[in-house]
Structures are given as C-alpha cells and as structure tokens.
N, C-alpha and C positions, 0 to 999 in steps of 0.2 A: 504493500500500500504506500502509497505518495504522503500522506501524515499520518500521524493516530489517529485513533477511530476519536479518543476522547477531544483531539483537536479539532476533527473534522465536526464533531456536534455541535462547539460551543461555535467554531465559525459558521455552520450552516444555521443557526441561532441569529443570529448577527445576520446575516445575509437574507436570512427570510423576514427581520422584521424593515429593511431596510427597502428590501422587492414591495411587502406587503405595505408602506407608506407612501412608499410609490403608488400603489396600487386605488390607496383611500382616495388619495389627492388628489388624482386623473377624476377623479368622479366628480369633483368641484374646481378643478383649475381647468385652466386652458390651454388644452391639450398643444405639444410642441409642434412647430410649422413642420421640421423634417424629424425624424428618427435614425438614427445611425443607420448607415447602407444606403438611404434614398436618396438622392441630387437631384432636388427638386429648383434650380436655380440657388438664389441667394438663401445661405441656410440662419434661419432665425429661430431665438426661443431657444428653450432645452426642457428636460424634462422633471416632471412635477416634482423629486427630491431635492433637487438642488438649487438654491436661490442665492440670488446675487446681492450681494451687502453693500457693496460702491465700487463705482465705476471713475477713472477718471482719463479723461482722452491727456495723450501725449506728445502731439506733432503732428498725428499722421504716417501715410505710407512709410516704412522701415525705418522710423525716426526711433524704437522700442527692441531693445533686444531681449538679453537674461534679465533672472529677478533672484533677491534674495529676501527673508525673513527672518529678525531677529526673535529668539527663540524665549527670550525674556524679557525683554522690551518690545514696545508696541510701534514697531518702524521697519517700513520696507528699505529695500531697494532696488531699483529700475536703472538698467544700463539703455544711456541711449546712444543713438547712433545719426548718421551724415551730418546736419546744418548744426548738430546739438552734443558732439564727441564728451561724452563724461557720465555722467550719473545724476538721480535726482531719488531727493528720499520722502518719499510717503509718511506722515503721519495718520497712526489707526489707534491713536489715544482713544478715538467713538468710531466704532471701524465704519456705521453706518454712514457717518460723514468724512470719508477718511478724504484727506486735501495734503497738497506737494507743501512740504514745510522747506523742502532746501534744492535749491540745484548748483552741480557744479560742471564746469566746460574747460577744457585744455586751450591754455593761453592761444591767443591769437588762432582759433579754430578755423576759418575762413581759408587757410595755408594748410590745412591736415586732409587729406586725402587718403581714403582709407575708409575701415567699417566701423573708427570710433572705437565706444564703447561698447566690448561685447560680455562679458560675463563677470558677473560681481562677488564675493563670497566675504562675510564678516568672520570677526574672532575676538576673543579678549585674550589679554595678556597683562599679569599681573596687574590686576584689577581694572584695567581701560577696555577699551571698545574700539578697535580698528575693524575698518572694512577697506575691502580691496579692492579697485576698479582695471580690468585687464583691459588693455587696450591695443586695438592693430591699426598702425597708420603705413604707407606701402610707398615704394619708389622712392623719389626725390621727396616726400614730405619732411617738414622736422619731424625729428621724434620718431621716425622709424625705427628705432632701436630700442622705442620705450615700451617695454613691456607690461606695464601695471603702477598703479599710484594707488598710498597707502595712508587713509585721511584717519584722522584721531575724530572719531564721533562722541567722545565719553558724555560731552557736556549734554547733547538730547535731551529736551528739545532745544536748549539755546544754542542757537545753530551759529549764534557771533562767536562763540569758540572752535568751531572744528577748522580741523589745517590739514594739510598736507602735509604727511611726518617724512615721506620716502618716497622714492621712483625706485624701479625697480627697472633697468636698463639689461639689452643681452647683445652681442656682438651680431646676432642672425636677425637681419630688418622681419619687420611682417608682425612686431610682437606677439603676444599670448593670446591664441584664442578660447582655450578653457583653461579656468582654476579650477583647486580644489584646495580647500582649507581644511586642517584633519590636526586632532590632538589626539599625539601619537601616546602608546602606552606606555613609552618613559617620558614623559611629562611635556616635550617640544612641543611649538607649535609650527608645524612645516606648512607648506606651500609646494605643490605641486601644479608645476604648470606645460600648457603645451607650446614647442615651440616650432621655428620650423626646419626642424632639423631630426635625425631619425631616432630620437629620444625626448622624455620630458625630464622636466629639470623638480629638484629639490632644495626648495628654500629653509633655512632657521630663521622663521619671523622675525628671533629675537636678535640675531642678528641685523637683520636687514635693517630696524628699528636702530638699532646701535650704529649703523654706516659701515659695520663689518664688512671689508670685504671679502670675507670667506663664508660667507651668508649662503652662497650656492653652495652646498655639501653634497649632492648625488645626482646621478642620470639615470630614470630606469629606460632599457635599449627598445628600440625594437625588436623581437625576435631577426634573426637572420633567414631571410626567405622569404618576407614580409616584400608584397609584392611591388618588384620597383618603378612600376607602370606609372605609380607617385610621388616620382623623383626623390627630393628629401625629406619630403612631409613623414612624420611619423605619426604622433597619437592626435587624434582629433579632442575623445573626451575621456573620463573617470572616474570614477569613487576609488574610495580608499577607508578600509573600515578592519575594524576588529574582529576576530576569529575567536571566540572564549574555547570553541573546543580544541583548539590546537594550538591556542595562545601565541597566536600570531599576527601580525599588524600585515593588512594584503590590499595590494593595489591592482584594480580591475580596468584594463585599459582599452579601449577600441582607437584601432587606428587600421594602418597598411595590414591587409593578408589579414585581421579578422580582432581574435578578442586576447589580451594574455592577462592571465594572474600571474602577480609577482610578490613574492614572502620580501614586505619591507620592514622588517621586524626590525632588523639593523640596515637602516635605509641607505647608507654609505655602501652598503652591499649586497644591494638587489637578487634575487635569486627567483628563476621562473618556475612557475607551481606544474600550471600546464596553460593549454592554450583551448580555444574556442578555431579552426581554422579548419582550409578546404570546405566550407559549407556550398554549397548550391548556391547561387546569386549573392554573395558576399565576395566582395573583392576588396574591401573596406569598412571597418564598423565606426562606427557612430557615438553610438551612445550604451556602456555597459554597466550594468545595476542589479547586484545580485540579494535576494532575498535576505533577511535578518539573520538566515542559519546560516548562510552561503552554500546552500546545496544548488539552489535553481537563480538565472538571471536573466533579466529582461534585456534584451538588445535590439536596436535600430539600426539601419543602414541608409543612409540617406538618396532614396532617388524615389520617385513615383511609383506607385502599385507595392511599393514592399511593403510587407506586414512588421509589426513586432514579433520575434522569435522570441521563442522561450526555449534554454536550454539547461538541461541535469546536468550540475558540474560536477556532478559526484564521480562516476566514471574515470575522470580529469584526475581527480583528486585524491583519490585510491591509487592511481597509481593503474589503474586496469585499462586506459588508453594513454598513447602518447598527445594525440587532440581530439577534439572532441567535434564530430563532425555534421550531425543532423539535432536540429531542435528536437523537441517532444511538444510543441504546443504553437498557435499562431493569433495573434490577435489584430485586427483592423477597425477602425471606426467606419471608413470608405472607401472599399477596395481601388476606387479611381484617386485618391489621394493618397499621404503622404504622412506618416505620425512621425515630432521632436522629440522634444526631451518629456523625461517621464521620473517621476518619484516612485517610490517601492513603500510600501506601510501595510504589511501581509494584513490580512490576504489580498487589500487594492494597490492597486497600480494607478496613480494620478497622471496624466498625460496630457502635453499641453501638443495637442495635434493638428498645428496649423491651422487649416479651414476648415476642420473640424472641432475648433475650439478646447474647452476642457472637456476630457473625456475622462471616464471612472470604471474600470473593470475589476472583477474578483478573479483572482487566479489561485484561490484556494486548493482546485484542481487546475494543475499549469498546462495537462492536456489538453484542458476544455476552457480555456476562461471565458469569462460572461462579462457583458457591458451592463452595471449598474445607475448609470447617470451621467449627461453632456450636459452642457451647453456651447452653442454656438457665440463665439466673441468678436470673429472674423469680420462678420458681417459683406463679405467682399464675393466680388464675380470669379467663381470656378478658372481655374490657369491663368490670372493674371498675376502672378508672385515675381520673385524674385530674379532678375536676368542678368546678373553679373555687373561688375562696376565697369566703368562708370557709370550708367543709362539708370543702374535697379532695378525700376520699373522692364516687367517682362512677362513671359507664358507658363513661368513653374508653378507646380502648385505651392512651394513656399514662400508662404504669407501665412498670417495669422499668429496663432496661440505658439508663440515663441519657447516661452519659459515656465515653470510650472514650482511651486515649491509650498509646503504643507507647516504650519504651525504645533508641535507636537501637543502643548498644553491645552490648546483647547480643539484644536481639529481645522483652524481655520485654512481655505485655500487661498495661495494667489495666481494667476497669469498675468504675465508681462502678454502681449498683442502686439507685434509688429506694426499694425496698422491703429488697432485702435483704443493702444494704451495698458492701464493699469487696472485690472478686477480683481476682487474680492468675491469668495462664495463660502457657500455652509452647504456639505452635505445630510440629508436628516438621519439621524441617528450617530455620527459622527462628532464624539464630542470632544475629543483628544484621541492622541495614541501611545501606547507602552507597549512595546513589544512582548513584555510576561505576560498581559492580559489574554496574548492568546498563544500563550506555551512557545514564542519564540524569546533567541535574545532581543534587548531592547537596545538594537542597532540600527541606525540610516542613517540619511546622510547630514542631518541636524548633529551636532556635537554637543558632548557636554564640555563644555570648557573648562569647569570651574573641580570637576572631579576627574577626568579623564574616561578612555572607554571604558564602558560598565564590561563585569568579569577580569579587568585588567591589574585589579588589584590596585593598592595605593601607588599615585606617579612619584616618580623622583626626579631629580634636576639629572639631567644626562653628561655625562663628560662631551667636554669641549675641547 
C-alpha cells in the first residue's frame, strides 16, 4: 500500500469533508464559468470552496513574477519585473484589505534590460528579518552580474527603516533565476541559488551579511550527462529540506537531463542520492518538490501539454535503481495548457498554473490525484503569454498564476499573477498545516528559522 490504512482514513476524512463543502455550497453559490479540463474562452470564477480574501493589481502584463510569505509576520512578497525590476511588499495586517505598504526598484531601472525581479525568499538571522530579491539583468545592462539584493525588513511595518544590507554579485552575467532559502541542521543559514553555469551555488547568509568574501562555500554539479543541448544552463529550480529518517539535509534539483537529489548534509560536499532521468518527454525539469516523507515528488517540465509527474523516489533511494525512470501518477488542470510552480502540504498540492490560475489537488493517492479546488486569476485570452525578450508579449500559454506559496499557521494562500497581480485565498476546511496532523514529518518549504529543521535535533553554530 502507498500509506497506512490509518493515514489513509484520517486523510480520506479530510478530503470528504472538504469534497462535501464543496458540494453544500454549489447548491447556493454561483456555480464557476469553466471547470478544470473545459476552455471555454476566457476562464473566470472558481469553485465554490475556495474564496478570494484580496486582490491587488500590479502593472499589468509580466510586470509580477514569484511570491513569498512570511510565516510569522503578516507580509508578503511580490517580485516584479520589466518597467518595475525589484520587489514590492504587501501588507495583510487585515488580509481582507491587504494594500502595497513598500516598493523597491534597482537604481536607474530605465538602463536594466533583462526579467528584473524574478524570485524572492525571506529568513531571519539572529533575531532580524532579511528577504532576498534575485535578480537577472542580460547583455550590456549594468548589473548583469548582480545576482540578488539582500534588504533588512526587521523594522515592518515602518518601512522608513529597511535598507539594502548586500548585493550579492557572480562573475557569470544572467544572474539568479531561482533561490532557495533553507536552515540547515547545523544551524546556517544558506542560500542556494541558480546560476548560469552547470551548477548552483551555496551561500552562508551570514557571511554575505558580514561582506565575507568567502560567503560562496559550495556548488552542487550537474550530474555528468545532463543533457548538453543546454549549453551551460544547469538547474532551473529546488527545494532543499530535511530527511528525519536518514538525518540528512537533501537538495532536490530540476534542471539539464531531469531531476537529482543530492545529501547536503555537509554542503561543502555534495554527494548525489540518485537521480529522476531518461523519462519520456523530459529533456529538462523545472520544478522539483518532494512530499514531507521524501518518498514521492511532484515535478514540472516547462513547455505546453505537459502534465505534472508524480514520481516514487523510493526505488532511487534504496538503492534498487540507478535512476529513476517512469512517474506512477499524472496531474493536469488543462490538458491544452501548461502548470508552474507548485507547493506540496500532503496530501495537497497548491499550484499556481498559469491560465489556469490556482489550482488545488489531493494526491493522497499519487496514482490517482484529484482536483479539489481552482480558481481562475488569469483572466487573459488562451496563447497569448509569454514570447521571449525583448517583445514579451507572445502565443505561449505562459501567463498567468506565476507563483504560489501557503501560510502554515493559518492555511492562508497567495499567487503572484503575471498579469494581474497579487491574490489572497482560503480554502474551506483548510485552517493551517503541521505535517504530524496527518502522520507525516512537519517539513516544506516554509522554514523554521528560529529552531531549525524539526527531527534535527538542537542546531549548533557550524565551524567556519
């Protein structure tokens, strides 16, 4: 069996009263214009469990990239991007009326050429509050080199105090297109970024924060074989999360040639688990996110018609293949579309899926998952997305629900919307989440800063 029986009742528990509110509320709401699978033109509305708390437009067309959420303070963040390269932070002191309390924009932006701001990630460090703004500016722009700026937000909400404490610069232009922020289980707080070169890099915040420049401490590689059709690009995106049963710190990477896990336990010296590679229509992954246990992980590949795969790492992991080659599960919102980035919060899967806006599936069972709850955010005409710099404007399906990130304390969602902005939602029945509640560890991609990863035992200060 794929869980225990005792997990499977309390989630199917949970799942049926969740189906069944669905179910009341269709009897007296207004029922949604499409339903996942239908392309009925422009798709509007969603369905009766899930309701939108505030909305806030941010530019327009790809002017909205990633998003983050602080996990104890009541403040987002929005990466944005072309006329507007930087960040802007949401306050959700009353989430109902949540409104832009700060924005910030890279000096003389009018001269930066490039996608801006693309992926944001916060952290505390000895008692403060940084967050991270990565950035890619390309060619002759200034600042191609600059990979990420690092603002001290401690003061929130009095936004006359936050600064710019650090840039974080790399000798390969194109800067960082995805971070990952992660306290590790001997007490660091690293930074792992992509860059464009056939590894990602590994930060000591605390360094970087001090002007160290030995603040770069590691590369995890690309596997060798990793397909060189793209060129020097290596990982696109990541998590990085704790292992209680094998007490191990593992970084899960999609880039060139497919997916690898890597034991960053002593992250100076990377060590590959196994890999995800050779799958059928994978030549590239995207985005990899493996469940709370780290047995099963959701993966993305970014081009039209691809579904989200779902694969058993366990195989991998045992030690009983060398890669791991065919999913066990598939999920889509609209086979003619195109799903982003996606949260993991077993048994759902949060998914901000372009023109299919937020999307909500149970993958309790990861053979079969089930779509629990959308809404469409998009609002935009079928293929008119993304068509390369400089123009933007083009015939992909990517647009829309860019970025997707989950609130643990109380359940709350956000999407970032390429086009149109910044949402809030409540799914009903969803009132926070702990991973013990339903027999998993209580891991994802939300950190505990202040104790480290749970099962990891007390942190200590790491030799430098």
């Amino acid at each position: 069996m794929i869980v225990q029986v005792k997990r499977r009742v309390t989630v199917a528990v949970a799942s049926a009263l969740l189906v069944g509110a669905q179910a009341v509320r269709a009897q007296h709401d207004v029922a949604p214009i499409a339903a996942p699978g239908v392309m009925t033109g422009v798709k509007q509305g969603g369905s009766a469990n899930v309701h939108v708390v505030c909305h806030i437009p941010l530019g327009g067309y790809f002017r909205v990239m990633d998003n983050e959420i602080e996990q104890d303070r009541p403040y987002a963040y929005v990466s944005q991007a072309r006329d507007r390269p930087g960040f802007t932070i949401v306050d959700l002191r009353d989430p109902e009326h949540c409104k832009v309390l700060y924005n910030w924009r890279i000096e003389n932006a009018e001269l930066h050429q490039g996608l801006g701001g693309m992926d944001g990630k916060y952290f505390k460090l000895k008692g403060r509050y940084y967050y991270v703004q990565s950035l890619q500016f390309f060619g002759a722009s200034p600042d191609a080199d600059l990979g990420a700026v690092v603002a001290d937000v401690t003061s929130l909400p009095d936004t006359s105090k936050i600064k710019i404490v650090a840039r974080i610069r790399y000798p390969a232009t194109g800067g960082f297109h995805n971070i990952f922020a992660y306290k590790h289980s001997d007490g660091r707080v690293l930074l792992f970024t992509t860059v464009n070169e056939t590894h990602a890099n590994i930060y000591d915040m605390e360094k970087v924060l001090a002007g160290d420049k030995g603040a770069l401490i590691a590369r995890v590689p690309v596997p060798e074989g990793g397909n060189p059709a793209f060129g020097q690009f290596g990982y696109h995106d990541f998590f990085v999360g704790y292992d209680p049963a094998t007490k191990q710190d593992k970084f899960y990477g999609a880039g060139r040639g497919g997916y690898f896990i890597y034991d960053v336990t002593h992250p100076e010296t990377p060590k590959l688990v196994t890999s995800i590679s050779g799958v059928a229509g994978v030549e590239f992954g995207h985005t990899f996110t493996p469940t709370p246990d780290g047995k099963f992980a959701v993966t993305e590949t970014e081009y039209q018609y691809a579904p989200l795969r779902i694969f058993d790492l366990r195989p991998g992991l045992e030690g009983k293949v060398q890669a791991i080659t065919e999913p066990v599960g598939a999920w889509t919102a609209d086979w003619r579309d195109l799903s982003h980035n996606h949260e993991v919060r077993w048994p759902f899967v949060f998914v901000s899926a372009y023109e299919d806006g937020l999307q909500i599936f149970n993958m309790v069972d990861p053979a079969d998952p089930r779509t629990v709850g959308w809404y469409y955010t998009c609002e935009c005409n079928h293929e008119a997305g993304f068509g390369g710099l400089p123009q933007w404007e083009g015939t992909s399906v990517m647009q829309g629900a860019f970025g997707v990130k989950i609130r643990n304390s109380d359940g709350l969602i956000i999407i970032s919307d390429s086009n149109t902005g910044f949402w809030a939602f409540r799914l009903d029945g969803l009132n926070g989440w702990n991973g013990s509640d339903w027999g998993m560890p209580n891991i994802s991609a939300a950190q505990d800063w202040d104790h480290g990863p749970p099962g990891a035992g007390p942190t200590h200060t790491a030799a430098h």
